[in-house]
Structure formats: C-alpha cells, structure tokens
N, C-alpha and C positions, 0 to 999 in steps of 0.2 A: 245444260252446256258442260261442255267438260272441263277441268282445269289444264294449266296450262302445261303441266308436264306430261297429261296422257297425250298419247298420238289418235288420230284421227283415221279412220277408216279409209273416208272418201273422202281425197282431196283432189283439186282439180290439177292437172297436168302443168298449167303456167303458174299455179302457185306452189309444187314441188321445186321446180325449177328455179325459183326464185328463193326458195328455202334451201336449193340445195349450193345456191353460189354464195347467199347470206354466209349460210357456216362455212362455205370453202373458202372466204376472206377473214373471217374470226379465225378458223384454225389456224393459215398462213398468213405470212408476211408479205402477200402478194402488191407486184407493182399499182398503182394509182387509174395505170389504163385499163389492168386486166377486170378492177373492180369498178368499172365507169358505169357497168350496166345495174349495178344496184339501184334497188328502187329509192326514189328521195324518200324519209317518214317523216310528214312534215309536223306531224302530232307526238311526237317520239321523242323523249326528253329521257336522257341518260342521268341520271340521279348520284352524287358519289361517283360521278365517273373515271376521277382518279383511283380508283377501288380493283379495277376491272387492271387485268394483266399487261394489256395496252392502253396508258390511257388514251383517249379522244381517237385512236386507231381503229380500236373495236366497236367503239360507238358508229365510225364513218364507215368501216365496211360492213357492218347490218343496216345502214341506211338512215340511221338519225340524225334528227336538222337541229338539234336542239340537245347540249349537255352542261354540266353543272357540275365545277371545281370549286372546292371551299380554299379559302386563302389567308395565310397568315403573311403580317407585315414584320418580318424579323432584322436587324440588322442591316436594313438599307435592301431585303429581299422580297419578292412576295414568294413564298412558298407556300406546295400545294399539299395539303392535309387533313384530314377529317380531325385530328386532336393534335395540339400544342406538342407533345412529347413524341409524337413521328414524325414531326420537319426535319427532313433534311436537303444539305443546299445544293442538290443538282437537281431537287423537284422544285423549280420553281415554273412561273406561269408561265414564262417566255420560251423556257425546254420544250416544256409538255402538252401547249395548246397554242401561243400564238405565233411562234414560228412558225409550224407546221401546218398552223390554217393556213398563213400567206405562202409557203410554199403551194401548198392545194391552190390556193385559188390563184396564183400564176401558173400553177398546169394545168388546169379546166377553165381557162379562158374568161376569167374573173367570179368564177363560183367554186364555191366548198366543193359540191356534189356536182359532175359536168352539166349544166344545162339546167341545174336544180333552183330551189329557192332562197330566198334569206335562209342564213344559218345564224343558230342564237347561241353566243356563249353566255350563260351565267356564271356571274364571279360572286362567290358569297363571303363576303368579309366576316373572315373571325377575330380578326383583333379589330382595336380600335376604328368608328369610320372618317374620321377626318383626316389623320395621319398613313390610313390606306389608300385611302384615294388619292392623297397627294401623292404618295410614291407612283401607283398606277398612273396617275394624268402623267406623269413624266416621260413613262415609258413611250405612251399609245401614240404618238404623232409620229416615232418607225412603221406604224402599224395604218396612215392612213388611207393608204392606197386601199383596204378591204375594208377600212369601219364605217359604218354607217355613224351618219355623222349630223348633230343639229347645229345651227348656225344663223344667227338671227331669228327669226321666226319660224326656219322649216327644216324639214330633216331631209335629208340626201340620202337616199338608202344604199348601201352598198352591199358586198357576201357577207358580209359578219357584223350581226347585232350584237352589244356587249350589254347583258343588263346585270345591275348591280343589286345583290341579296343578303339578308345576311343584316351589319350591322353597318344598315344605308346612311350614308351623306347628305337624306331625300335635300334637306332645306339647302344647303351649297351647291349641289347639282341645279336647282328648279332656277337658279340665281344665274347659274353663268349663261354667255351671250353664245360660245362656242367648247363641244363638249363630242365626246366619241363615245360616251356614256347614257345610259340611260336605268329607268330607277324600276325594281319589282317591287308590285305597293300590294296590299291588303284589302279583304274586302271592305273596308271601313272609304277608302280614297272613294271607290267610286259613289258613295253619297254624299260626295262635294264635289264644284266645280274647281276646290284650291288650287288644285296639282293636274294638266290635264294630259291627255295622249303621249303627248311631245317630250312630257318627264317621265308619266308613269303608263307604258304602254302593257304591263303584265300585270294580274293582278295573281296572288300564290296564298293559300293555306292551307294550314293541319287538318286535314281530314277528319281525323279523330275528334276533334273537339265543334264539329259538325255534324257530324254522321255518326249513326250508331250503325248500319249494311256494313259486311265484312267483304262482301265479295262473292257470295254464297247465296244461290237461288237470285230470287228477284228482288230487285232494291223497292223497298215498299214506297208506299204511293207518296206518302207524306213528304217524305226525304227525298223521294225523284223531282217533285212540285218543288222543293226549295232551289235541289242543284240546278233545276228548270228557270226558275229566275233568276237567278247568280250571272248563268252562262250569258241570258238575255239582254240580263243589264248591260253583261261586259261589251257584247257584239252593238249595242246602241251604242257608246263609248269607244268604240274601235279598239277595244283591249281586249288582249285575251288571257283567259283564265286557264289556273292550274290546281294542283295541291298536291302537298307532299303527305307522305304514311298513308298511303294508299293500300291495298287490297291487292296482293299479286298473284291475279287469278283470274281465266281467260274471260268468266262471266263476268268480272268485272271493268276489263278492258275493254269487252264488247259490248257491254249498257252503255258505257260514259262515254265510247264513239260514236253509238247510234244516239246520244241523246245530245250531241255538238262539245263536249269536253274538245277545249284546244288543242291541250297538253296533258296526255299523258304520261305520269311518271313510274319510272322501272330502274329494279337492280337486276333486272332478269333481260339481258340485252337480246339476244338471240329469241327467247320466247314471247318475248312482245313485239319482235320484227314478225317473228312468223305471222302472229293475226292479226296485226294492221297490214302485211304484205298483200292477204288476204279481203282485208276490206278495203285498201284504199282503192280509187278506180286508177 
C-alpha cells in the first residue's frame, strides 16, 4: 500500500471529487453552505487540533466528527494549548470551539455537519482536574441547547459530545446526578463494571506502549489478535476505542479501518480525509 503522501494512479471519479472539495474548504474560508456537501468522517479524530492554521475550521471542512483541544485552567480562563508557556488569552475554549459548534449547529438545523452524526469534542485537561472542571461546568449550561447531556439515569444525545481527557475528574463526574460531560477512560475501565457507558463511553491509549507495528507493511498476526480483542471488548460495552502516537501512514490507516478501529487519530488532516473518504460508504 502506499503511504499517504504518494498519489495514487487510479482513483475513482466520486472520490476525486470529494478530495477535490475537501482541500477547496481547507484552503479557503468558504461559507458553512458551500461546504455542506462534505463527507461526515465519523472515524476521524483531529489530534492537536488547535495546532492546524484553523483551529476546529479545518478539521469541519475535511469532514471530521471528532477533534481534540488540550486545555489549561489560568486565571479564571480555559485556554487552548499544547504547553503552559503558549497560552494566551484570546485562545480560549469558548473563541475557538464552542462558540462556533453552536453557531454550526444553529445553521445545520441542530448538527455540527448538515444532516451528520454526533460530533465529539475532546477537552484534555492540562492543568489541575477538579479546579478545571469546575471552571468548565460553569461555562457549559450556555452551551445546552447542543450538549449531549446525562441526567438521572440516561443520556440525551444531542450534536456535541464533550468527553473529558487528559487530567480526568473520572470519580466527581461518575458522582453527579446532572452533567454535559463525559469521561475518556483506559483500557484498564473496561475490565470492571465500576464506571459504565454513561460515564466512560471512550476508551484511549498510547499506542507505543502496546504495539511495536510502525505502520509499515502488515501488522503482524500477534498484535492484529490483541487490537482484535481490545476493539471487541469495547463494541460489547458500547464504547469506543482510540489511541493516540499512532503511525501516520495510509497502511496503517487502512488495516485499523478494516479491522473496526473507532477512532482514528491524525495531525495529517487532509491526508486522512482523503482515505477514509475513500472507504467510508
């Protein structure tokens, strides 16, 4: 298979065309209608996506359901940052992702993507998590007309999942009665009934310290048979699974699709739209 920056010979004519409106919404600042025809990626998780030149922009116009801001609690702010020493205070959460979902989803008639699926925000706490969350619950009840929402025993799904990563609150989340939040847990959660669905519906990890497959030829049988019951467990459990430091490389985007991988993770926005555009139906 080739990697994902060589081009491809033969491609088929609706997946040119879908490659070719992907980058014409990444290049420009095009309106909200013009890119309504993108394809939803419902596997497609933007990694770092305040990193990319737009943030959560360039993620919606290649088609991803699914991105991930790291968050620091500063001075009564969340701000959005990969390191403590690049905060600063017009990137905070509410500029740069959840304003702009709930504007989406009041012009696509209560979806991120028109007519798409749940969209998932991850919010990965880098500072402290009890003093993060607190700040965030204050915010989110602006935000409830699009958050998926639990409330006594059941959850309300609404366009925007928010799940919490990073340095989690899991035990004060699993505790309250009413919550717009929900928890990314580890493979360890799903060998207990402690924490179930409702709190921890993702499960995420480090690839590396799983997997010795780079991404390069075929993932050997051993290692296929482990992520093979990972994914299995999770889909019993109604959770889906992820992992980050992943392999960014089309052979390896295209084993871990064909072999039920949820969530795919990328800092390669455009070149991982291209091959899931490709496979999804």
């Amino acid at each position: 298979m080739n990697d994902v920056c060589d081009c491809r010979g033969e491609y088929p004519l609706r997946h040119r065309m879908r490659a070719f409106l992907i980058l014409s919404c990444l290049m420009l600042a095009l309106p909200v209608a013009l890119c309504a025809q993108v394809l939803p990626l419902v596997r497609a998780h933007a990694h770092n996506d305040y990193e990319h030149p737009r943030p959560l922009l360039d993620a919606l116009a290649a088609g991803f359901c699914n991105v991930e801001a790291d968050v620091y609690r500063i001075k009564g702010q969340l701000l959005v940052a990969h390191d403590r020493e690049d905060v600063k205070p017009e990137r905070d959460l509410e500029t740069l992702y959840l304003k702009p979902l709930l504007e989406r989803v009041r012009q696509n008639g209560g979806r991120v993507h028109p007519g798409g699926p749940v969209f998932c925000l991850m919010i990965d706490f880098k500072s402290a998590a009890e003093p993060t969350y607190a700040l965030l619950r204050e915010v989110l009840p602006k935000y409830r007309e699009m958050l998926s929402e639990f409330q006594g025993k059941s959850v309300t799904q609404r366009a925007v999942t928010l799940i919490i990563s990073g340095n989690r609150p899991t035990d004060l989340i699993s505790l309250e009665t009413q919550r717009f939040a929900f928890v990314d847990g580890r493979l360890t959660d799903m060998e207990s009934d402690h924490l179930p669905r409702d709190v921890i519906p993702w499960i995420s990890e480090n690839w590396r310290q799983h997997f010795k497959w780079d991404g390069q030829g075929e993932i050997p049988e051993e290692e296929a048979g482990k992520l093979q019951r990972w994914i299995q467990r999770g889909h019993a459990q109604g959770r889906k699974i992820r992992f980050w430091a992943t392999p960014e490389t089309e052979t390896f985007w295209r084993q871990v699709h064909g072999m039920g991988l949820d969530l795919i993770n990328t800092d390669k926005l455009e070149h991982l739209a291209r091959v899931l555009s490709e496979l999804e139906p």
